[in-house]
N, C-alpha and C positions, 0 to 999 in steps of 0.2 A: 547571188541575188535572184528573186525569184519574180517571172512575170505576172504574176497575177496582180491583180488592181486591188490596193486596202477595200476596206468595206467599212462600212460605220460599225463604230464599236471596236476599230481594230487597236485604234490611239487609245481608248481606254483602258482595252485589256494591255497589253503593253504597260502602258504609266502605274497601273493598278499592282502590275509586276514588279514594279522598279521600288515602289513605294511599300509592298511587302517585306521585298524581300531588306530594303533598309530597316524594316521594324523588328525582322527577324533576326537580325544583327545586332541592333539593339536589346532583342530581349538575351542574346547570347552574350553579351559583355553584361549585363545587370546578373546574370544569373550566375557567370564566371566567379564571382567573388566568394559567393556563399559556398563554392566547390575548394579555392584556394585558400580559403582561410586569411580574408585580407579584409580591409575597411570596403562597405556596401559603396554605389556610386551615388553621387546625389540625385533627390528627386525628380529632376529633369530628366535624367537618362530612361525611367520610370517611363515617364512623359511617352518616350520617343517610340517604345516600344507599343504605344496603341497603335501606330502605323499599320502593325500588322494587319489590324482590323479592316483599316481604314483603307488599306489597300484590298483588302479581300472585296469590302463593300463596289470599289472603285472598279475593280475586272469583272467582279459578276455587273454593275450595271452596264460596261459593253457588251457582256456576252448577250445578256437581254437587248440591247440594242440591235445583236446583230442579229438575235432571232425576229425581231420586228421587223426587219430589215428583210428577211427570207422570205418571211409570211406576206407580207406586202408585196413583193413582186413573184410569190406564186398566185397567189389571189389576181394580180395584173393578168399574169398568163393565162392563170382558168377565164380569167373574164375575156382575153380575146377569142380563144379556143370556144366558148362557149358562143359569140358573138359571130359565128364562120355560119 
C-alpha cells in the first residue's frame, strides 16, 4: 500500500483502465473467431468492444483533471511566494 493521498483524477484514470482493458477483451474474443474458423459473435459483443474507446476517453479526462489539479496549486504557491 502506498502513502500518498489519491489526487483528483486518480478514480478516473483507474476506472478508465478497468473499462479499457474490458473492451480490449472484447475486441479479442470478436476477432478470435475470424482466426479459428468458427461462426462470428453476435452484434452485441461488437457493441462491447467500443469500451475501448470509451475507456481511453474516460483516463485521459483524469489525467487532464490531474494536470488542472497541479497547475492550480502551483499557481496557489507562486501566488503566496509572490505575496512575501
Amino acid at each position: 500500500m502506498s502513502n500518498e493521498t489519491p489526487r483528483a483524477g486518480d478514480l478516473l484514470v483507474r476506472v478508465g483502465a478497468i473499462v479499457f482493458l474490458v473492451g480490449a477483451v472484447a475486441t479479442l474474443a470478436t476477432v478470435a473467431p475470424l482466426f479459428l474458423g468458427v461462426d462470428p459473435l453476435p452484434p452485441a459483443a461488437y457493441f462491447v468492444c467500443m469500451l475501448m474507446g470509451v475507456g481511453f476517453l474516460v483516463a485521459g479526462a483524469g489525467v487532464l483533471r490531474s494536470i488542472a489539479e497541479q497547475r492550480r496549486h502551483a499557481r496557489e504557491a507562486a501566488g503566496s511566494v509572490a505575496a512575501r
